[in-house]
C-alpha positions as CSV (number, residue, x, y, z in Angstrom):
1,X,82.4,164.4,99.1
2,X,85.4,166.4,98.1
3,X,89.1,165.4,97.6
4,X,90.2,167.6,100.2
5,X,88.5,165.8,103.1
6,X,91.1,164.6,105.9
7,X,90.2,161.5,107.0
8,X,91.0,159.3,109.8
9,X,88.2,156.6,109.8
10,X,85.3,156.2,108.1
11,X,82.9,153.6,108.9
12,X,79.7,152.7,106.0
13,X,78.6,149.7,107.4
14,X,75.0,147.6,106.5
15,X,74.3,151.2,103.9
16,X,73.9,149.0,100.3
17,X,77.1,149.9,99.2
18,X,77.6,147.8,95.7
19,X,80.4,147.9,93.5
20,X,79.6,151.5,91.9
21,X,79.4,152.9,95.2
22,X,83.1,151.6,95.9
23,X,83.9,153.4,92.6
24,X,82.4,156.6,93.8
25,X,84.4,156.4,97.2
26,X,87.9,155.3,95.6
27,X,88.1,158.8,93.8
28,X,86.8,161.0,96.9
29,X,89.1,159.2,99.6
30,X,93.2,160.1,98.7
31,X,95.8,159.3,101.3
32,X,94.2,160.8,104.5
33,X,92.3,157.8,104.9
34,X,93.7,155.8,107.6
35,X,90.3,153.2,108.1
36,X,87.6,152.9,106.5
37,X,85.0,149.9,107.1
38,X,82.4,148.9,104.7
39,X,81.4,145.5,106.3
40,X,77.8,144.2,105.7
41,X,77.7,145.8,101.8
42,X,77.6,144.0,98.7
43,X,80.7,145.4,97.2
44,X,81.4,142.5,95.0
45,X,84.8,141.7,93.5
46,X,84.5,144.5,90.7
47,X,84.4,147.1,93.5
48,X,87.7,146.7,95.5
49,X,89.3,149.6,96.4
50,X,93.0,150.9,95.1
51,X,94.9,153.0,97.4
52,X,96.5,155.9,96.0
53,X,99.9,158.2,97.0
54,X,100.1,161.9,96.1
55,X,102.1,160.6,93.4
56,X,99.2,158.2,92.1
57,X,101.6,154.7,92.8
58,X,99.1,152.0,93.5
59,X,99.9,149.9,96.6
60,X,99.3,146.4,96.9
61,X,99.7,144.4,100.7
62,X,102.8,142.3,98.7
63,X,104.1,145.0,97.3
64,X,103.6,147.4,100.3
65,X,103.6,145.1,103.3
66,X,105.0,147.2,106.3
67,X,101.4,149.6,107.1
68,X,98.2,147.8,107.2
69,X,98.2,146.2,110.7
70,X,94.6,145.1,110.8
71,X,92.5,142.9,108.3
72,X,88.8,142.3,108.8
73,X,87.5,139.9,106.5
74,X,84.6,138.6,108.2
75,X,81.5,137.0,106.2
76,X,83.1,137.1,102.9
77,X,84.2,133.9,100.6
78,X,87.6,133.3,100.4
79,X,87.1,130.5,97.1
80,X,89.5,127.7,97.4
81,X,93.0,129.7,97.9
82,X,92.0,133.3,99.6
83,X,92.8,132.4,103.1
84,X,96.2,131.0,102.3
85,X,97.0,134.0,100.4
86,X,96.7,135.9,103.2
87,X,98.1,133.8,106.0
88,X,101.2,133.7,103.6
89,X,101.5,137.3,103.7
90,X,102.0,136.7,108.0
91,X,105.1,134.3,106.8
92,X,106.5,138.0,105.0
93,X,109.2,139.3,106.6
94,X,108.4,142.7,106.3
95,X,104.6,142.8,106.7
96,X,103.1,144.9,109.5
97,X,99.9,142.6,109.9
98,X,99.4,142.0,113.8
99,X,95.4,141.3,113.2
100,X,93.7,139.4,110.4
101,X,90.4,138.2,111.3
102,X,88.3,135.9,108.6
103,X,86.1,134.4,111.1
104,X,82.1,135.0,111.4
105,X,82.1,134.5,115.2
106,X,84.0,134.6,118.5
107,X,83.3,130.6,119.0
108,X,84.5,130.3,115.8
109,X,87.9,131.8,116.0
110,X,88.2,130.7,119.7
111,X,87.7,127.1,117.9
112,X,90.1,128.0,115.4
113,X,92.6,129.3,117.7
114,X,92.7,126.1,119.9
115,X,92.6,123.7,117.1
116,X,95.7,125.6,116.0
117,X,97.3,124.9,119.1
118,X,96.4,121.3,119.5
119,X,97.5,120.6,115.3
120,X,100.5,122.6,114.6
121,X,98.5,124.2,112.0
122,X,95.4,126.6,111.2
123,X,92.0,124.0,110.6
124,X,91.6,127.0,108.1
125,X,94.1,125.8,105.8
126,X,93.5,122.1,105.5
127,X,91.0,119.8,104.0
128,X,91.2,116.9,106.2
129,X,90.3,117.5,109.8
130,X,92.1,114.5,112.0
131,X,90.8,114.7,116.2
132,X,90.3,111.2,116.5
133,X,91.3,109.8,119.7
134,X,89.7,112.9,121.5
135,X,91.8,115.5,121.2
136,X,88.7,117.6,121.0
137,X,89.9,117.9,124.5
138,X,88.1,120.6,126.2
139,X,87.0,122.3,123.0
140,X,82.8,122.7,123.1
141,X,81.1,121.3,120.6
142,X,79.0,124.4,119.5
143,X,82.0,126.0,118.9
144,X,83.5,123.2,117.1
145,X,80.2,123.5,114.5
146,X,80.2,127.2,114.2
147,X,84.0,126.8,112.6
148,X,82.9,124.0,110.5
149,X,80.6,126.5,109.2
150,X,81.9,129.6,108.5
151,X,82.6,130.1,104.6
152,X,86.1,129.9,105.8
153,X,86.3,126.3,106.6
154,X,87.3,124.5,103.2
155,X,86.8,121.3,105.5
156,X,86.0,118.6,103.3
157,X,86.6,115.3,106.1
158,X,87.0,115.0,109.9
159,X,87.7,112.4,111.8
160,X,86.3,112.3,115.3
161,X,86.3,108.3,115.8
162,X,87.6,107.4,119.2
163,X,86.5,110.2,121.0
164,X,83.8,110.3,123.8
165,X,80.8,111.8,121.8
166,X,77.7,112.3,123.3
167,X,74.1,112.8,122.3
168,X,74.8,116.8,122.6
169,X,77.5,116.4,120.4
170,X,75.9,114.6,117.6
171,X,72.9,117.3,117.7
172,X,75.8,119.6,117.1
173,X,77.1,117.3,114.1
174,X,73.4,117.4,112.8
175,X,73.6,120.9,112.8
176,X,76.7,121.2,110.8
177,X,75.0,118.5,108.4
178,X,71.8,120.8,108.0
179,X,74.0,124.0,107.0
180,X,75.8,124.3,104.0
181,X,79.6,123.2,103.8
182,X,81.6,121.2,101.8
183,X,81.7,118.4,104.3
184,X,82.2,115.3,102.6
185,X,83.3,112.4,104.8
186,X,82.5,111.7,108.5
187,X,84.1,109.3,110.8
188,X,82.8,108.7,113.8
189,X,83.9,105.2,114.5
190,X,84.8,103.4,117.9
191,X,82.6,106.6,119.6
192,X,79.8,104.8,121.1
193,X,77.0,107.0,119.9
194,X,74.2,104.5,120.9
195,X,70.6,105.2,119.2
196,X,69.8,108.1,120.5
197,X,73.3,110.1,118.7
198,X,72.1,108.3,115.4
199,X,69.3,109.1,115.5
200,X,70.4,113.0,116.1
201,X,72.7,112.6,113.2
202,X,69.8,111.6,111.1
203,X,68.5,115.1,111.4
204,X,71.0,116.5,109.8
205,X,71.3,113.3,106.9
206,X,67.6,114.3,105.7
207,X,68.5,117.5,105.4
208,X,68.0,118.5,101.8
209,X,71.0,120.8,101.9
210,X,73.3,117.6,102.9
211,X,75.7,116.6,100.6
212,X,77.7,114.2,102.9
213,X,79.0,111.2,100.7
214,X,81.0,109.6,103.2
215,X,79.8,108.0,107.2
216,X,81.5,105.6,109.3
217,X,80.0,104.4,112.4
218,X,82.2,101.0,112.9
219,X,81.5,99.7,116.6
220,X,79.6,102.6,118.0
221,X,76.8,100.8,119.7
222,X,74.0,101.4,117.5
223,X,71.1,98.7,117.3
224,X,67.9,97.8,115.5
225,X,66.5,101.5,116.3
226,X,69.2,103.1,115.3
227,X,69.6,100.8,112.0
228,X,65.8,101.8,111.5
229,X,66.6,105.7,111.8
230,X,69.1,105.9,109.4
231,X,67.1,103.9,106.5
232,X,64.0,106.7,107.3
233,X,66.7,109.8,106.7
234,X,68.0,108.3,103.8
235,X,64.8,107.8,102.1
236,X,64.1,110.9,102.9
237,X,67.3,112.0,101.3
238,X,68.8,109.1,99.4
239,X,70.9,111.0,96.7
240,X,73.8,112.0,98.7
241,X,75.8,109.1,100.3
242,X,77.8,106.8,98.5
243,X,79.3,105.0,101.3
244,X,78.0,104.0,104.9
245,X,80.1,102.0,107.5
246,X,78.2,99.9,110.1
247,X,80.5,97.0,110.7
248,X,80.6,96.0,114.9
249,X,76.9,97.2,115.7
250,X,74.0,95.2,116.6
251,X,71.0,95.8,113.5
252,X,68.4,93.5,115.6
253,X,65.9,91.4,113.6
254,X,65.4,93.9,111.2
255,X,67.9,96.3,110.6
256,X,69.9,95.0,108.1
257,X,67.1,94.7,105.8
258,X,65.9,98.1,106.6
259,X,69.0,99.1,104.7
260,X,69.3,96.9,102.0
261,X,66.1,97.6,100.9
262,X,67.2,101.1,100.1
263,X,69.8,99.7,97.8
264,X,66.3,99.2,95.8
265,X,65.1,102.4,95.9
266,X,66.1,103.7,92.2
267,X,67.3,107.5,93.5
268,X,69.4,106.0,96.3
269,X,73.2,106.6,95.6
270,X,74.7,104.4,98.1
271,X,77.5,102.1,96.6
272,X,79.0,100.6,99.9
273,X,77.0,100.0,102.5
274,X,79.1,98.0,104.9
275,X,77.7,95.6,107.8
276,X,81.1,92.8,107.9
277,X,84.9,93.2,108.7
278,X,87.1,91.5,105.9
279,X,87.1,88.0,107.3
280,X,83.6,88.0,107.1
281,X,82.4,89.9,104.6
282,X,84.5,87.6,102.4
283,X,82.4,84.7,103.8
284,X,79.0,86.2,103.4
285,X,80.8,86.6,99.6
286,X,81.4,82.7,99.4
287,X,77.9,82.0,100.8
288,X,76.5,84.5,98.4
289,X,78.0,82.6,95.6
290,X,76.9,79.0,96.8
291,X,73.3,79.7,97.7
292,X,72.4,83.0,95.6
293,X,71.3,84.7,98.1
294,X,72.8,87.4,101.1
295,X,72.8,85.3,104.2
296,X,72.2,88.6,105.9
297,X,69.1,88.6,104.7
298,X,68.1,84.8,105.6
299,X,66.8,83.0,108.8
300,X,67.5,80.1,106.6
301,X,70.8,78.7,105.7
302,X,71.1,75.4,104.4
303,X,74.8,74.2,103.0
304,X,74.4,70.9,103.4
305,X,76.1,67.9,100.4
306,X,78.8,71.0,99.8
307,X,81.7,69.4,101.4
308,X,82.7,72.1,103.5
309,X,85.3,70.6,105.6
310,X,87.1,72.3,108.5
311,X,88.6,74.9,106.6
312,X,85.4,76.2,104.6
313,X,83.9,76.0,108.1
314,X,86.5,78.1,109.7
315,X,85.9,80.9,106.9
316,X,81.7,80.6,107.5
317,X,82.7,80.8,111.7
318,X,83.6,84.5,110.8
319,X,80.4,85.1,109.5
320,X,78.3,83.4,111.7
321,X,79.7,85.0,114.9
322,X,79.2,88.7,113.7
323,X,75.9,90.0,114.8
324,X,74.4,91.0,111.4
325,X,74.1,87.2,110.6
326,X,70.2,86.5,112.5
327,X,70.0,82.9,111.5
328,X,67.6,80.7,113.4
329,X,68.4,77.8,111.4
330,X,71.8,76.3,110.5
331,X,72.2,73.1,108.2
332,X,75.5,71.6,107.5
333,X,74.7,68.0,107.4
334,X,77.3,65.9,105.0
335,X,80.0,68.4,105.0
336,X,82.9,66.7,106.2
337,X,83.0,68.5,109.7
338,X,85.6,66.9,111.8
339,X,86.5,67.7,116.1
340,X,88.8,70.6,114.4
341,X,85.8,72.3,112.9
342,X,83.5,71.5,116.0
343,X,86.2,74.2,118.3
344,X,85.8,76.9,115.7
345,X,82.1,76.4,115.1
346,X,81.1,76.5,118.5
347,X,83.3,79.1,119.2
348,X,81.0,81.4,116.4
349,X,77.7,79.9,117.7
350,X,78.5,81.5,121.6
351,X,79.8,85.2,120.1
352,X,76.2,85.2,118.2
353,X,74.1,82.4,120.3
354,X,70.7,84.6,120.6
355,X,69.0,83.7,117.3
356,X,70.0,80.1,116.3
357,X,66.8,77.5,117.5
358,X,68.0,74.6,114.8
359,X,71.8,72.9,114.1
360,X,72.2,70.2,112.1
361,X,75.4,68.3,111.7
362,X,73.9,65.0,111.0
363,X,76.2,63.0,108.4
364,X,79.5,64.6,110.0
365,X,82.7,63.3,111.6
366,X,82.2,65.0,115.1
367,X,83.0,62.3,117.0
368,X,81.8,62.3,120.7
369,X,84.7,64.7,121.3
370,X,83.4,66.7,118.4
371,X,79.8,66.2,119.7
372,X,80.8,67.3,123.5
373,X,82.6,70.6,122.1
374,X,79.1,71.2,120.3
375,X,77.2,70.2,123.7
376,X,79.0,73.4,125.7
377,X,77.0,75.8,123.5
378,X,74.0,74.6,126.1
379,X,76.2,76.5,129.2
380,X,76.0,79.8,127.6
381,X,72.9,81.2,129.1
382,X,72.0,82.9,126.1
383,X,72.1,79.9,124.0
384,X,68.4,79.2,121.9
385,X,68.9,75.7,120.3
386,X,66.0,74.0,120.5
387,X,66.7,71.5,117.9
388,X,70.3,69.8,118.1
């Protein structure tokens, strides 16, 4: 190459070029060059170019914003600040920039261009992804995943709970799972995924290149299959996720233990694995504390001679009405149950009425008003006392 070459463009694409090569090419190109494309080479950082005026000033885009007018970064790694750098540089007054492109793919950037639209802001330059309440909107899914993995995306959480997800779209989470991103926290709440989008998602959880810490999936229809395919994926991977919300779905006979079992398992990370809402997870804590063992995990539960009264019974109601409590037998005998205590108890017993056989409230002051409120739990066609 000589230093009298006039050059408009120059393209070297997919040729090897490394960092020495860039060296060689900064002294043979001078101020004729007007493009020059080195995409697909492993230039490094070492081997970035300075531009040079006959008078050997070196230009920099902040110092010299008003010629560069196109940007192609595609497939590179921008680190934690690189693309805000840039996009600052749009914010310059001066600056001549009409196209900077960072993105790997056309679905990507349409992605990013109508999330930009629907936010106020480029998904490019925040952390926290919020679309709950579907304003996904039109956006496909597919294009949705290949933003959420382009090195660009510093993602770290998105929220798609509320939104109408469907199996397709959790094969496309699963993908996103399986690549590698910084993806750390996944809500998917109120989205009705049913078993088959769990079990999708669990694709992408056994994953070894996973590293999600973070999954709701409060009230999304999910039942003992779906209980039973996310205890397989994280056995298969346990030592990523801390946290797992399950609260409002239906785990069956077995599905809560499915998952508490892995609590056992000595490489499984999980530190919150949540079935209850608040009311009653704090009275599966009280009946934790009396009997010594997780209710959840009994078909069993005998409090009788504790003296409950109506307000200890209106805490246990929350429990017993929430569909992760499968007991088939209840005793409360001697514990001071009154009428008031019968409305709330019965009220539990028909929210959750498939798995209780036995009741016994022998040694209480029902009453026969008390004793006809507990009677109505016979008209609910799903009722399965046997024993009364």
């Amino acid at each position: 190459m000589y230093g009298s070459i006039f050059v408009l463009f120059y393209r070297l694409k997919c040729i090897s070029i490394t960092d020495e090569g860039c060296a060689a090419l900064a002294s043979a190109f001078h101020s004729n060059l007007r493009e020059l494309d080195l995409s697909r080479n492993q230039i490094g950082d070492s081997g970035k170019f300075t531009v040079h005026t006959t008078d050997t000033q070196t230009f920099r885009l902040q110092s010299n914003p008003s010629h560069l007018i196109e940007l192609d970064l595609t497939g590179n790694d921008p680190g934690q600040s690189g693309v805000k750098e840039l996009k600052d540089l749009l914010q310059n007054g001066p600056c001549s920039l009409k196209t900077i492109r960072f993105l790997q793919s056309p679905a990507a950037e349409e992605a990013c261009e109508y999330l930009t639209g629907v936010l106020g802001k480029s998904p490019l330059l925040l952390k926290e992804l919020d679309l709950s309440g579907d304003k996904l909107g039109d956006l496909d899914g597919e294009k949705l995943s290949a933003l959420l993995m382009d090195s660009h995306s510093k993602l770290e959480k998105i929220m798609l709970n509320n939104c109408e997800l469907t199996e397709k779209s959790c094969s496309v989470l699963a993908t996103v799972l399986s690549s590698k991103t910084i993806l750390k926290e996944m809500n998917l709440n109120n989205s009705r995924l049913l078993d088959s989008g769990v079990k999708e998602i669990c694709e992408g959880l056994k994953n070894p290149v996973c590293e999600l810490k973070i999954l709701k999936l409060s009230d999304c229809s999910i039942t003992e299959e779906g209980y039973k395919a996310l205890a397989s994926a994280l056995r298969s991977n346990p030592s990523h996720l801390i946290e797992l919300d399950l609260t409002g779905n239906d785990p069956g006979q077995s599905g809560v233990k499915e998952l508490s079992d892995l609590l056992q398992n000595p490489n499984c990370q999980l530190k919150t694995l949540r079935f209850l809402d608040p009311a009653a997870d704090e009275a599966c804590q009280y009946v934790t504390g009396i009997v010594g063992k997780n209710p959840l995990l009994l078909r069993e539960l005998n409090l009788s001679e504790h003296e409950l009264g109506d307000t200890r019974v209106n805490q246990i109601a929350a429990l017993l009405q929430d569909k992760h409590c499968q007991l088939n037998t209840l005793i409360l005998n001697n514990n001071c149950i009154t009428e008031g205590g019968c409305h709330v108890l019965a009220a539990a017993l028909n929210s959750n009425p498939s798995n209780l056989t036995e009741l016994d409230l022998s040694e209480n002051k029902l009453g026969n008003p008390g004793m006809k409120i507990i009677l109505t739990l016979f008209e609910n066609v799903q009722c399965r006392l046997e024993k009364l």
